[in-house]
mmCIF file of the C-alpha atoms, coordinates in Angstrom:
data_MODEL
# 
_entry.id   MODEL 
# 
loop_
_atom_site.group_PDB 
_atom_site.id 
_atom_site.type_symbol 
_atom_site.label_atom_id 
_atom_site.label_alt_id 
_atom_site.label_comp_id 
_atom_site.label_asym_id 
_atom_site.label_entity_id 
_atom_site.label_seq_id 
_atom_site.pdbx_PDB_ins_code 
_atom_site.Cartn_x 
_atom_site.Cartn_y 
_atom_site.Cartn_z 
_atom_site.occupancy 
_atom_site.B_iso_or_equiv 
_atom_site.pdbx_formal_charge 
_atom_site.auth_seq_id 
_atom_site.auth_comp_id 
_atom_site.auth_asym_id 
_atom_site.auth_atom_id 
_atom_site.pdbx_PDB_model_num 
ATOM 1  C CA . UNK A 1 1  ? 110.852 108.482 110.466 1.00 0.00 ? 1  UNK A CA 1 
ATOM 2  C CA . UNK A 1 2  ? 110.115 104.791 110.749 1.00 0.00 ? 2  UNK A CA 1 
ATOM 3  C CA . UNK A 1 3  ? 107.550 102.810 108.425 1.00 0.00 ? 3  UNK A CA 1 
ATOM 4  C CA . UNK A 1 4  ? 105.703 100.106 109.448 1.00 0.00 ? 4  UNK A CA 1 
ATOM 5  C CA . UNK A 1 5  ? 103.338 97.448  106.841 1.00 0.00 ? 5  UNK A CA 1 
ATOM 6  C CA . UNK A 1 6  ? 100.650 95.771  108.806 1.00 0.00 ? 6  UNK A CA 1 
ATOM 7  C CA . UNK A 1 7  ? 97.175  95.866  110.045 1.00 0.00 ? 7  UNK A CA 1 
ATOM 8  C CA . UNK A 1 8  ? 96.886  98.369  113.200 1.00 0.00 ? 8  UNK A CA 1 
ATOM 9  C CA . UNK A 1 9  ? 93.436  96.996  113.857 1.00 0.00 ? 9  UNK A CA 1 
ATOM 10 C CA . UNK A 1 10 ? 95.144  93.411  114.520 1.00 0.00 ? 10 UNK A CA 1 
ATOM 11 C CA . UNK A 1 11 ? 97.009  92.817  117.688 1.00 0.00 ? 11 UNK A CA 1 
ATOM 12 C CA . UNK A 1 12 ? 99.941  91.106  116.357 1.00 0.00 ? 12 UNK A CA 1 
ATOM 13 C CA . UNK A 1 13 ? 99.483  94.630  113.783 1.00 0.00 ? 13 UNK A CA 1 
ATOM 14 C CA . UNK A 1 14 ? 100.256 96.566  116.593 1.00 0.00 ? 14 UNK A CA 1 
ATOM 15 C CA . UNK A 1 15 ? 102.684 94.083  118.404 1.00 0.00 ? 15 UNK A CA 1 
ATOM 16 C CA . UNK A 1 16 ? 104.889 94.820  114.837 1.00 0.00 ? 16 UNK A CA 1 
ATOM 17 C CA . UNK A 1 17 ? 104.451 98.572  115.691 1.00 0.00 ? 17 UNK A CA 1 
ATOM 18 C CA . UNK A 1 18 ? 105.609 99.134  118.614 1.00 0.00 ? 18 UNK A CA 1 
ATOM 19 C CA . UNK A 1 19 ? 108.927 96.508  118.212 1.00 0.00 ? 19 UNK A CA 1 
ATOM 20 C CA . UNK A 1 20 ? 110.326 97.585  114.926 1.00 0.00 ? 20 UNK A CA 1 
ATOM 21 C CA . UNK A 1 21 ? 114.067 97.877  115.267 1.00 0.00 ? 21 UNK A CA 1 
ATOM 22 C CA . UNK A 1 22 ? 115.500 101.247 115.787 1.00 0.00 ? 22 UNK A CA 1 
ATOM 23 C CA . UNK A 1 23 ? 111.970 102.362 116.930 1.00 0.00 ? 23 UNK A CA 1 
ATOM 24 C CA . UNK A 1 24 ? 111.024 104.246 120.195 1.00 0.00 ? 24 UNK A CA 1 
ATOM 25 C CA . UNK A 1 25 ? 109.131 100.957 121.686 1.00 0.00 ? 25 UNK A CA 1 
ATOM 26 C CA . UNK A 1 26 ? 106.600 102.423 123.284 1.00 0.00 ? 26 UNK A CA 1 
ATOM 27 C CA . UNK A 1 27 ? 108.257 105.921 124.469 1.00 0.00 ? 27 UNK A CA 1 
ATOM 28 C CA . UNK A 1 28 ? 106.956 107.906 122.047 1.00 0.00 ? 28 UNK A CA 1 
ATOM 29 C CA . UNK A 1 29 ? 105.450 111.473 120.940 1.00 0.00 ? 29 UNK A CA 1 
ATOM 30 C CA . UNK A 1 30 ? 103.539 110.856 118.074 1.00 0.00 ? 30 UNK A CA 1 
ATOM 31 C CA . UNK A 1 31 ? 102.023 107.612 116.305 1.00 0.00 ? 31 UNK A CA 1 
ATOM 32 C CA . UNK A 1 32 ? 100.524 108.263 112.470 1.00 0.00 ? 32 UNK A CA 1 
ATOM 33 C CA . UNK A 1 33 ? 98.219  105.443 111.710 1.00 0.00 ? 33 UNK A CA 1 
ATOM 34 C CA . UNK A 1 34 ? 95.992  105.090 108.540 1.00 0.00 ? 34 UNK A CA 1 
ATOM 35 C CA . UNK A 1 35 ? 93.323  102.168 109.089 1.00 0.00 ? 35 UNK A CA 1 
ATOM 36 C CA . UNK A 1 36 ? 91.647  103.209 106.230 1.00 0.00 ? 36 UNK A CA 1 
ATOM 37 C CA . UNK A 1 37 ? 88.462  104.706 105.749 1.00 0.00 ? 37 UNK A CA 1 
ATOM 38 C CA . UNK A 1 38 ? 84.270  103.260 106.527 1.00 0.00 ? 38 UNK A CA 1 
ATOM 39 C CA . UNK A 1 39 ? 83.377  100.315 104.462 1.00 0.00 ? 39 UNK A CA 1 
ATOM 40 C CA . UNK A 1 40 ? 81.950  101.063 101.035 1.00 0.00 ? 40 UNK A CA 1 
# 
């Protein structure tokens, strides 16, 4: 399992995603993402 800080709403967020080192790229099964929840 590979963990990745940054903003998945953001481009560059999702850019850092999909090139972290050792990671599948983008030849993968299953992406976990937690953007949070609504606004408050």
């Amino acid at each position: 399992m590979l963990a990745v800080a940054c903003d998945i709403t953001s481009p560059e967020g999702r850019d850092a995603v999909f090139s972290v080192p050792g990671g599948p790229g983008k030849d993968f099964d299953i992406v976990v993402t937690n953007a949070g929840g609504r606004p408050r």
